[in-house]
C-alpha positions, -999 to +999 in steps of 0.1 A: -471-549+244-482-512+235-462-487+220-437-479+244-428-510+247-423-513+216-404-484+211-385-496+239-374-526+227-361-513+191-339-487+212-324-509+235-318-537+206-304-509+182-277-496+212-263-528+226-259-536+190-241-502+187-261-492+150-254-527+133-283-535+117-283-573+114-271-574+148-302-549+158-324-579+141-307-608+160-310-594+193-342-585+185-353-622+178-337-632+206-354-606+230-390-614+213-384-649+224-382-640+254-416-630+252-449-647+249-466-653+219-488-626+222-465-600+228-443-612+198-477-607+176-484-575+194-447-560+186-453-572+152-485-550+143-466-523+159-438-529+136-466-530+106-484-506+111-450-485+110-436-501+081-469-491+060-470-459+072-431-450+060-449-461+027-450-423+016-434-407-016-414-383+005-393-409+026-383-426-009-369-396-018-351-393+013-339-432+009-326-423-029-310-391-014-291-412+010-286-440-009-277-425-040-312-444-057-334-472-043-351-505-055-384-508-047-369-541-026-342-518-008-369-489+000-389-519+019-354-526+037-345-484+042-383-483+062-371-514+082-340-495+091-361-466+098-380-481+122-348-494+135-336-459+145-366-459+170-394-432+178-378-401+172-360-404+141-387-424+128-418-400+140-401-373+125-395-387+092-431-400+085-443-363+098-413-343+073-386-366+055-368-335+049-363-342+091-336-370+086-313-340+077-317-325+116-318-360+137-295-385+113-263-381+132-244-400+111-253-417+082-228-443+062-246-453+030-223-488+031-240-497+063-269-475+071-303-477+050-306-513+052-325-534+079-344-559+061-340-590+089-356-563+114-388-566+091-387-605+094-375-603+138-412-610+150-421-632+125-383-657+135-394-653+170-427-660+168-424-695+148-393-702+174-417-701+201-446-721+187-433-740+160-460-726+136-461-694+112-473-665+125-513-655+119-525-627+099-521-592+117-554-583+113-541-547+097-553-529+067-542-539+037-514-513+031-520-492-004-503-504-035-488-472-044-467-450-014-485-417+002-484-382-008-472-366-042-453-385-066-423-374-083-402-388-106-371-401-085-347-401-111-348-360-114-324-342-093-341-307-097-371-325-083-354-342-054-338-313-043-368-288-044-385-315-021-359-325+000-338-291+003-320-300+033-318-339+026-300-327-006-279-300+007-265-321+035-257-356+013-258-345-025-252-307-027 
């Protein structure tokens, strides 16, 4: 499976489930097992690779924007949902955060922000077809601490200096 596919995949999963998230994830584990093993393991270090790289100070400030403050738990479950809003949305996120204010169409914070079963998808597919856990990716180990400048997330001033059009749009 290479990137398009992949890509393709989270698209058509995230329309025919019309934006529901947990429907996004159980269409997605049903497609994947639809697949063979290999392709299930090849979707899921796409899907990693991702994941780490929405790891980024910037993009929690976007999630506690939206969300009106994050966990460190429901930031892990606002980049699964990222990823869930497929190549666009997601590429121009991890390249400018402040981006989700242009290509978010809508945004409901009661049911958008929160994909965590799309994060688990490969993995439920994977041991459905072989009856065994899934091996290690074979990725990096991620960084402890997310990418780029820190800033204290609690701090409107700072929040909305970073994010200007984030915070115009959903806290101004």
């Amino acid at each position: 499976m290479d990137e398009t596919e992949f890509w393709a995949l989270i698209d058509s999963t995230r329309e025919d489930a019309e934006g529901d998230p947990e429907e996004q994830a159980d269409l997605l584990i049903e497609r994947l097992t639809r697949l063979d093993p290999d392709a299930v393991t090849f979707f899921a270090r796409h899907f990693e690779s991702r994941y780490n790289r929405a790891n980024q100070w910037d993009l929690w400030a976007a999630a506690w924007i939206l969300l009106d403050g994050v966990s460190d738990d429901a930031f892990d479950a606002f980049r699964c949902w990222l990823i869930g809003q497929g190549r666009e949305v997601f590429e121009s996120a991890a390249h400018d955060a402040d981006s989700l204010a242009d290509v978010l169409e809508g945004f409901d914070e009661e049911l958008d922000g929160d994909a965590e079963d799309l994060g688990y998808a490969a993995d439920e597919a994977y041991e459905q077809l072989t009856g065994i856990v899934m091996p290690d990716l074979g990725l990096p180990e991620p960084p402890e601490d997310p990418t780029g400048v820190s800033l204290n997330l609690e701090d409107d001033t700072a929040l909305a200096e970073r994010l200007p059009k984030l915070w115009d749009r959903f806290r101004g």
